[in-house]
C-alpha positions in Angstrom: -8.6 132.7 -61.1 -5.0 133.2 -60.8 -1.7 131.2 -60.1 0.0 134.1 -58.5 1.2 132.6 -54.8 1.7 135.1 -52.3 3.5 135.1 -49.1 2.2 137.3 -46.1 5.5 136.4 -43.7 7.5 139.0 -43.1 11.4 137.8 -43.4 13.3 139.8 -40.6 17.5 140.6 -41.1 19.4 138.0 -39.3 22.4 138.6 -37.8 25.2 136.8 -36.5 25.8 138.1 -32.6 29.0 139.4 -31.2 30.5 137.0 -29.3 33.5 136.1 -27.3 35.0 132.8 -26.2 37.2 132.4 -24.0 39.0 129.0 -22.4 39.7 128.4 -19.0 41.0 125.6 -17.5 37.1 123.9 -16.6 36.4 124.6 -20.2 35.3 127.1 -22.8 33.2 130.2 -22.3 31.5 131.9 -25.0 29.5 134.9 -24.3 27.1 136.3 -27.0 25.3 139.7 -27.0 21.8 139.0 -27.6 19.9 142.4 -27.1 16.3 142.4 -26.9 16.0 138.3 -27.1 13.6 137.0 -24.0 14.8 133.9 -22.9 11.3 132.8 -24.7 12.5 133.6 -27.9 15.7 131.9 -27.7 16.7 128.4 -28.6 20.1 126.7 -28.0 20.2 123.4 -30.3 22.4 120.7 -30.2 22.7 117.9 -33.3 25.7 115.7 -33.0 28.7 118.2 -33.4 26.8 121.2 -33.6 25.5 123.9 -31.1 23.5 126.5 -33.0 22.1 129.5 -31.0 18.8 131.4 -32.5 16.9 134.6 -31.3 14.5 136.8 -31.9 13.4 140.4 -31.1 10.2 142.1 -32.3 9.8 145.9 -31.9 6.2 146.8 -31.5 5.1 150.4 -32.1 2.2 151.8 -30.1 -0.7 153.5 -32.1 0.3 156.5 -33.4 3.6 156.0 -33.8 6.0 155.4 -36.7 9.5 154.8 -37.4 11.4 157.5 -38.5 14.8 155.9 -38.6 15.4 152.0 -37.8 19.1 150.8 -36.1 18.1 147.9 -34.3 14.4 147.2 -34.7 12.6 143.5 -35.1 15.4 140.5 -36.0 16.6 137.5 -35.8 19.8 136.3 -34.6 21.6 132.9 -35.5 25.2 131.3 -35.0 26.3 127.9 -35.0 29.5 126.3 -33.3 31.2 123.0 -34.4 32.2 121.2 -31.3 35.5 118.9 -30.7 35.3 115.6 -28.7 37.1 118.2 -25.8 33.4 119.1 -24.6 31.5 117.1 -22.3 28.1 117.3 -24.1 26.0 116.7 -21.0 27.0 118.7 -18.8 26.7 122.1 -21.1 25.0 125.6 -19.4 23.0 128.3 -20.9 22.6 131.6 -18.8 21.3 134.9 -19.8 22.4 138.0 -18.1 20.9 141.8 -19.3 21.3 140.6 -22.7 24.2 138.4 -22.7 23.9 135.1 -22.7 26.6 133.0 -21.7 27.6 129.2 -22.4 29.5 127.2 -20.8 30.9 123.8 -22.4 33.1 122.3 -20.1 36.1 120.4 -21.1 35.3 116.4 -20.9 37.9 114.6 -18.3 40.3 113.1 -20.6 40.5 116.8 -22.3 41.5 118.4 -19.2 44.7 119.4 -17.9 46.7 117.3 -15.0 49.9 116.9 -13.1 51.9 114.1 -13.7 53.6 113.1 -10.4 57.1 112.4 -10.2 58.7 109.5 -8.1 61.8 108.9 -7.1 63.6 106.0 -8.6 
């Protein structure tokens, strides 16, 4: 009998997505490009001060096929954002658009931007 353990999961490369952010006056917009990843295989966490975004793709060849060169095949994709006090937790969206997927953390009240009025004295 032997000790020898072995593993049958395949570990996939993981990358950490393009992404842009952007703030606007309602709050802060970060798009990611998430090619391939079904809104199926994608999970948005969020623990305390951190969102973390995760994906997957998975390439399937058909029979008789094989890869002759690989670029963006099966993957994984993960990135994690710390969050201030500035973002309304609640009230944070997740759409997904041909591949991008785009959150939106809006900016809690007291975080926004207002007009102090001025009165005559």
């Amino acid at each position: 009998m032997s000790n020898k353990i072995t593993k049958s999961e395949t570990h996939l490369p993981r990358f950490r997505q393009a992404s842009d952010i952007i703030e606007r006056e309602d709050g802060i917009h970060i798009f990611m490009d998430m090619p391939g990843v079904s809104k199926q295989n994608l999970s948005i966490d969020l623990e305390e001060n951190e969102l973390v975004v995760s994906g997957q793709t998975r390439a399937e060849l058909a029979e008789g096929e094989k890869y002759i060169e690989v670029e963006f095949g099966s993957c994984d994709y993960r990135r994690a954002f710390k969050l201030s006090d500035a973002v309304e937790r609640e009230k944070i969206k997740a759409t997904m658009t041909n591949g991008v997927l785009e959150l939106f953390l809006p900016k809690a009240e007291a975080a926004q931007p207002r007009r102090i009025e001025i009165k005559a004295g």
